[in-house]
C-alpha positions as CSV (number, residue, x, y, z in Angstrom):
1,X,-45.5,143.9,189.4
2,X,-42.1,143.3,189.6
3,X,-39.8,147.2,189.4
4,X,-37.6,147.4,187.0
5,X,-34.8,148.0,190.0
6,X,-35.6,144.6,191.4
7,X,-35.4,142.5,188.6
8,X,-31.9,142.2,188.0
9,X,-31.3,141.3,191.6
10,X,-33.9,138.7,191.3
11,X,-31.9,137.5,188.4
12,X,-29.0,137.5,190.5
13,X,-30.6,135.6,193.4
14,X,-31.7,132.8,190.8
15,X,-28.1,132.5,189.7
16,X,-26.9,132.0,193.2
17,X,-29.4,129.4,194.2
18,X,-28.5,127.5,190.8
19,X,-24.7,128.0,191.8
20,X,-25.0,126.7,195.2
21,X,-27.5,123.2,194.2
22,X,-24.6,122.6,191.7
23,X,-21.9,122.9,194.1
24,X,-24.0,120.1,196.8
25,X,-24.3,117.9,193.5
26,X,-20.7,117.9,192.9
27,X,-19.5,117.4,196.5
28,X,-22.1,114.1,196.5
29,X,-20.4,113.4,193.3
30,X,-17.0,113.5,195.5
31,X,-18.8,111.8,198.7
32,X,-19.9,109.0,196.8
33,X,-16.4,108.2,195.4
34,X,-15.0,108.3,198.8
35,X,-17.6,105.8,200.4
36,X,-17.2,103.9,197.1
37,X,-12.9,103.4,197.6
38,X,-13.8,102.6,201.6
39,X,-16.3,100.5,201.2
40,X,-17.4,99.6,197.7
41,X,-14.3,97.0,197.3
42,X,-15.3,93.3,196.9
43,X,-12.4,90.1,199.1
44,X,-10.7,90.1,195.9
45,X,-9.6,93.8,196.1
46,X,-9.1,93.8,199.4
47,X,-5.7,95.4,200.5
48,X,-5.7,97.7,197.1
49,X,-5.9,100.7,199.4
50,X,-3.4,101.4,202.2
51,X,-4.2,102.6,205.8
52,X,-3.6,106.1,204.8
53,X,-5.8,105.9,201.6
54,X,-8.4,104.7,203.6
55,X,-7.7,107.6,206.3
56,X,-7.9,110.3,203.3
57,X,-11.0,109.0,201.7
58,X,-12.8,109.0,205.0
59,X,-11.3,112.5,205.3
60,X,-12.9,113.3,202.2
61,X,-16.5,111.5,202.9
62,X,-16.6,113.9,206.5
63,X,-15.5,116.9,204.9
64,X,-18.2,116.6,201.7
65,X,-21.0,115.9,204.3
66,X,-19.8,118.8,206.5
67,X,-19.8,121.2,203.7
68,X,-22.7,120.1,202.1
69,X,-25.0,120.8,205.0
70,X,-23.4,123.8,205.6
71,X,-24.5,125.0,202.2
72,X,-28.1,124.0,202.5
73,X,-28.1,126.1,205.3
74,X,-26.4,128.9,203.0
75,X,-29.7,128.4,200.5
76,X,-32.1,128.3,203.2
77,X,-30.1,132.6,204.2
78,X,-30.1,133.3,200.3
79,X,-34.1,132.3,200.5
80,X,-35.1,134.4,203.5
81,X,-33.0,137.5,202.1
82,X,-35.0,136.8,198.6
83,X,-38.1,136.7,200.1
84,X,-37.4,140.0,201.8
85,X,-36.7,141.7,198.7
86,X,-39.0,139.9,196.3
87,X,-42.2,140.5,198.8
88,X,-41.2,144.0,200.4
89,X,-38.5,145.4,197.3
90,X,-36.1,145.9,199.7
91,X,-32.8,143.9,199.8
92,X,-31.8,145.0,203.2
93,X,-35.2,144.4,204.8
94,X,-33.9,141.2,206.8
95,X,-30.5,143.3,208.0
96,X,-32.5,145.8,209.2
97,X,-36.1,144.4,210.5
98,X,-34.5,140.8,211.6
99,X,-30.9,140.8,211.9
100,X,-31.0,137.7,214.3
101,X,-31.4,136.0,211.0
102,X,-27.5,136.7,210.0
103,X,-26.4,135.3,213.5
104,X,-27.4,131.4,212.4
105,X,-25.5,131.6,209.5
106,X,-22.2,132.6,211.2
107,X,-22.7,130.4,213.9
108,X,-22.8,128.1,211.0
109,X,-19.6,129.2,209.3
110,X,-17.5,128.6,212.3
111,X,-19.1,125.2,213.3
112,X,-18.3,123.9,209.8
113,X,-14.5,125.6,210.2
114,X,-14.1,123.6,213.3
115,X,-15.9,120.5,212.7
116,X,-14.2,119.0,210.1
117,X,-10.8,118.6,212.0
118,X,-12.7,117.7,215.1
119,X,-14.7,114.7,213.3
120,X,-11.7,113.3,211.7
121,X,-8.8,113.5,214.8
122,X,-10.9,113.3,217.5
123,X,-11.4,110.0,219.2
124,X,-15.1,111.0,219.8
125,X,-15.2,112.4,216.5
126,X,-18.6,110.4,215.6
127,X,-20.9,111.9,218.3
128,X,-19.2,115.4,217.6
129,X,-20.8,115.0,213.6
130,X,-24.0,113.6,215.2
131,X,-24.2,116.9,217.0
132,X,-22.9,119.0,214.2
133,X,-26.2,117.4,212.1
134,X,-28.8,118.3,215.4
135,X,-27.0,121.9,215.3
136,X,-27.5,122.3,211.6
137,X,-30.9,121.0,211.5
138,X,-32.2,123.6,213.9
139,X,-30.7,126.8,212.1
140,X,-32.0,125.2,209.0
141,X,-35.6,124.9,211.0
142,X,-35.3,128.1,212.1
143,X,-34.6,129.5,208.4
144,X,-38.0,127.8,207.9
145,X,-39.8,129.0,210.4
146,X,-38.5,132.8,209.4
147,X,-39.5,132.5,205.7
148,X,-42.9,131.3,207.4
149,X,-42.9,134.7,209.4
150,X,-42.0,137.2,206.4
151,X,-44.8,135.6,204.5
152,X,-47.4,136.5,206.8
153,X,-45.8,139.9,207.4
154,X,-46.4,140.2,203.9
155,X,-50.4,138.5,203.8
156,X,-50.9,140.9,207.3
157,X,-49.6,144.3,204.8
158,X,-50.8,143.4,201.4
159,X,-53.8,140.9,201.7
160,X,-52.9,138.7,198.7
161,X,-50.0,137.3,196.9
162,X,-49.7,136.9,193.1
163,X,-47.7,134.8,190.7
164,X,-46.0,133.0,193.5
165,X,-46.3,130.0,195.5
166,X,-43.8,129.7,198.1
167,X,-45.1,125.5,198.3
168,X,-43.7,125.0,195.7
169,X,-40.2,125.7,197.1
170,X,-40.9,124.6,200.6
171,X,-42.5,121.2,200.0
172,X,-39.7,120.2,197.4
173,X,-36.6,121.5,199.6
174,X,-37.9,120.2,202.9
175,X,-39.0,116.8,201.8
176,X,-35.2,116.5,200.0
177,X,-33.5,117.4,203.2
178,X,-35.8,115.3,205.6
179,X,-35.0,112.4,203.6
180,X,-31.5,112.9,203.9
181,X,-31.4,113.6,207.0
182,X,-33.5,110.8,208.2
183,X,-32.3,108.0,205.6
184,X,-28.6,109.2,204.7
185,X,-29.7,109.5,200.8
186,X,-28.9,112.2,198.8
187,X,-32.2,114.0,198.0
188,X,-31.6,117.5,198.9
189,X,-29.8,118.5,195.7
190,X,-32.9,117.2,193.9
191,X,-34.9,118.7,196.5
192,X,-33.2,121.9,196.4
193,X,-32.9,122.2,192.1
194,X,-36.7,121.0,192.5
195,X,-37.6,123.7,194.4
196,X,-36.0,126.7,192.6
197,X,-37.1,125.7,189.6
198,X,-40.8,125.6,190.7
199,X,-40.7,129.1,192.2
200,X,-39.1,130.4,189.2
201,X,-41.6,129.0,187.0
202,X,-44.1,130.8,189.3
203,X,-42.3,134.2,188.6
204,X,-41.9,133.8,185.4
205,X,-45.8,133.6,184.5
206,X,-45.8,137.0,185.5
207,X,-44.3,137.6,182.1
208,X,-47.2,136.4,179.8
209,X,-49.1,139.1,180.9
210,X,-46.9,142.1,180.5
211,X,-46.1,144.8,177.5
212,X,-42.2,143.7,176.8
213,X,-41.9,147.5,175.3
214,X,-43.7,149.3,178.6
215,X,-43.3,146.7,181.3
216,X,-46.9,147.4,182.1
217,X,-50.0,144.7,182.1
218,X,-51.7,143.7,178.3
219,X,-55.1,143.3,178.4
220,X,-54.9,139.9,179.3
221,X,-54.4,140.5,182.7
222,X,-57.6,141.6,183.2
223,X,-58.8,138.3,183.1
224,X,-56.6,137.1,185.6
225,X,-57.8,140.2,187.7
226,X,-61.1,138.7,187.5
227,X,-60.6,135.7,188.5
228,X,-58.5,137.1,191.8
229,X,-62.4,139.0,192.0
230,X,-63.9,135.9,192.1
231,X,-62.1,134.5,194.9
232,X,-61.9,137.6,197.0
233,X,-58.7,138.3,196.3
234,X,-58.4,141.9,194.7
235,X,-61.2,144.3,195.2
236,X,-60.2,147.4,192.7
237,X,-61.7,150.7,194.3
238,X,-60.6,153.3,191.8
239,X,-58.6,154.1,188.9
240,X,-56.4,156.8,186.9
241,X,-56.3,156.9,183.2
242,X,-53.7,158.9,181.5
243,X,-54.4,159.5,177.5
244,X,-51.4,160.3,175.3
245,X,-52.2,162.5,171.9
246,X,-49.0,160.0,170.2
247,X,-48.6,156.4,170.3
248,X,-45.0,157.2,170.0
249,X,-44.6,158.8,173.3
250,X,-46.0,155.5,175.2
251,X,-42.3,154.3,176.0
252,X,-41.0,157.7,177.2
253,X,-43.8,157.7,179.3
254,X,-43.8,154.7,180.6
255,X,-40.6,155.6,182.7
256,X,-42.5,158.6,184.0
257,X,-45.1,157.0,185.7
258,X,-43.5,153.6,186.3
259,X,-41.1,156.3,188.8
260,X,-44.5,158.1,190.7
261,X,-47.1,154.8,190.9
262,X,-46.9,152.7,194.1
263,X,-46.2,149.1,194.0
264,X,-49.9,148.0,194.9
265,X,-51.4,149.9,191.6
266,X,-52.4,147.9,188.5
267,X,-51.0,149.7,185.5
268,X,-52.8,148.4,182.7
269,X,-52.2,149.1,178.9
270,X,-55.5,149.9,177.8
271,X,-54.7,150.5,173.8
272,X,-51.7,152.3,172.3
273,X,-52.2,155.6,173.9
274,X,-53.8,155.1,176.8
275,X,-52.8,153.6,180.5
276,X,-55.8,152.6,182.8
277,X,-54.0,152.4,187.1
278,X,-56.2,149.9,188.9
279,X,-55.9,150.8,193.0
280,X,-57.5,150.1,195.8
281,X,-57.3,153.9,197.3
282,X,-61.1,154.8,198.1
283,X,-60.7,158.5,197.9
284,X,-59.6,160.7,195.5
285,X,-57.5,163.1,196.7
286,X,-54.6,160.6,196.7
287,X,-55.4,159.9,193.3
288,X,-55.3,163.4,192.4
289,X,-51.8,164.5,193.9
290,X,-50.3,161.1,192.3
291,X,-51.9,163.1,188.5
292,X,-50.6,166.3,189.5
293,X,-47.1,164.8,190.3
294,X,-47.0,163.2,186.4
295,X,-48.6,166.1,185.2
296,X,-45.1,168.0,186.3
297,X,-43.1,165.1,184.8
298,X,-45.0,164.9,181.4
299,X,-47.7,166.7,179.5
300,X,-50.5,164.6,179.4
301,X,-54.2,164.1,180.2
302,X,-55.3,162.3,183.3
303,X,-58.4,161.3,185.0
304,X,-59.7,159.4,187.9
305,X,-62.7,157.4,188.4
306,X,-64.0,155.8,191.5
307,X,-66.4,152.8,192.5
308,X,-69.9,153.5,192.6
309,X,-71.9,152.7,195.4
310,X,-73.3,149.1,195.1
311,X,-71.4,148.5,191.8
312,X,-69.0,144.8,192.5
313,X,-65.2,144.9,191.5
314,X,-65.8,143.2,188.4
315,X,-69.0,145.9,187.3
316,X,-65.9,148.5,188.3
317,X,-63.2,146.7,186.1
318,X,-65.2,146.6,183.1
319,X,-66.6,150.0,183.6
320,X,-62.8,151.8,183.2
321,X,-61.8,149.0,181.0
């Protein structure tokens, strides 16, 4: 589930990589005028554009193609930093477990400051942007290849991985910047929008399943739980269940606990007065010390239950539920 802390910076992730896809599609917009005045002119309008027309308009065409790969690269940082807080709720986990990560993407801030210039004056300029595009394309493989590493860091801690597919954004994004890199056509703002809105998609079902007023589960995601069961993907071992004497104390307590429960808990609303916390903690002193902490917070009844011996996860579910 999603904390309430984390979902405005989510928010503000989503609004970055929207910002930065826009930006590529108006610099192709701009790259495809400038090819279009050097080369899209017919013999009868030949000599409409002087020498230094055509010099500024191949400017241009560098500079877009310059900047715009320097911005997938910027999406590919903004990704790696989103997965680090969206899988471990921590927006400084890449500074401070991977800071190598950062180094690319300065290295790629003063390539692109220096390679413009370099492309247009120098004599060699065209093998100095064929290396610019074998430099980029290994920091962006490398941004790959570290969004590959923080989701198995995640699988290796947590086991599972719910209401997000990161295919979705990889498969999308890669093949729109393979093509362009390979064929010269302009696929990776497609790729890139592609992606994003996928992922977000993927977030988003999240919301079907959740009380708008709590922020906790309905009883509809207990059928999705099941179905996690049957493919071995969530095994609940025990659960809390904390009774209210008023409906009208469900929101005020609903901060309460949301503030002492662990990300990996299940917090379910069970009916209008009563909150069932699916974990996968075996014992129950835990359990009991995460009570006795609300208890100080709030006046209310709690209770824990664990799995019997030979009863399945679904047997357990339905049990508490």
């Amino acid at each position: 589930m999603i904390s309430q802390v984390k979902k405005p910076l989510v928010k503000r992730y989503f609004r970055l990589f929207s910002g930065v896809v826009l930006i590529i599609s108006l610099l192709y917009l701009l790259g495809s005028y400038a090819e279009l005045q050097m080369g899209g002119f017919t013999m009868k309008d030949f000599g409409k554009l002087s020498e230094v027309e055509q010099q500024n308009w191949y400017a241009t065409a560098i500079t877009v193609m310059i900047i715009d790969i320097f911005l997938t690269t910027v999406f590919l940082y903004l990704w790696i930093t989103f997965l680090g807080l969206y899988l471990f709720d921590d927006k400084d986990y890449m500074r401070r477990r991977f800071l190598g990560g950062f180094i690319p993407l300065i290295i790629s801030a003063a390539v692109t400051s220096v390679s413009v210039p370099m492309a247009i004056v120098s004599e060699s300029g065209y093998y100095f942007f064929i290396g610019v595009l074998c430099l980029f394309f290994i920091i962006r493989v490398f941004y790959f290849l570290t969004s590959f590493w923080l989701l198995r860091e995640y699988k290796r801690q947590n086991g599972y991985l719910r209401f997000f597919n990161p295919w979705v954004f990889f498969i999308p994004v890669a093949a729109g910047w393979l093509i362009q890199d390979l064929l010269m056509w302009d696929f990776s703002a497609l790729g890139s929008a592609l992606g994003v809105v996928l992922i977000f998609s993927w977030i988003s079902g999240e919301q079907r399943y959740m009380d708008m007023e709590t922020g906790f589960y309905n009883m509809d995601f207990t059928g999705y739980l099941k179905e996690l069961i049957g493919k071995n993907e969530y095994a609940p071992c025990s659960a809390m269940t904390f009774t209210l004497d008023s409906a009208e104390k469900m929101n005020g307590f609903s901060e309460i606990l949301k503030k002492q429960l662990p990300m990996s808990c299940e917090p379910i609303l069970h009916n209008d007065r009563e909150i069932v916390v699916l974990t996968n903690v075996r014992e129950r002193g835990p359990l009991t010390m995460v009570m006795e902490d609300v208890k100080e917070a709030s006046d209310i009844m709690g209770t824990c239950t664990l799995k019997k011996k030979g009863e399945t996860a679904k047997e357990f579910m339905e049990r508490v539920l």
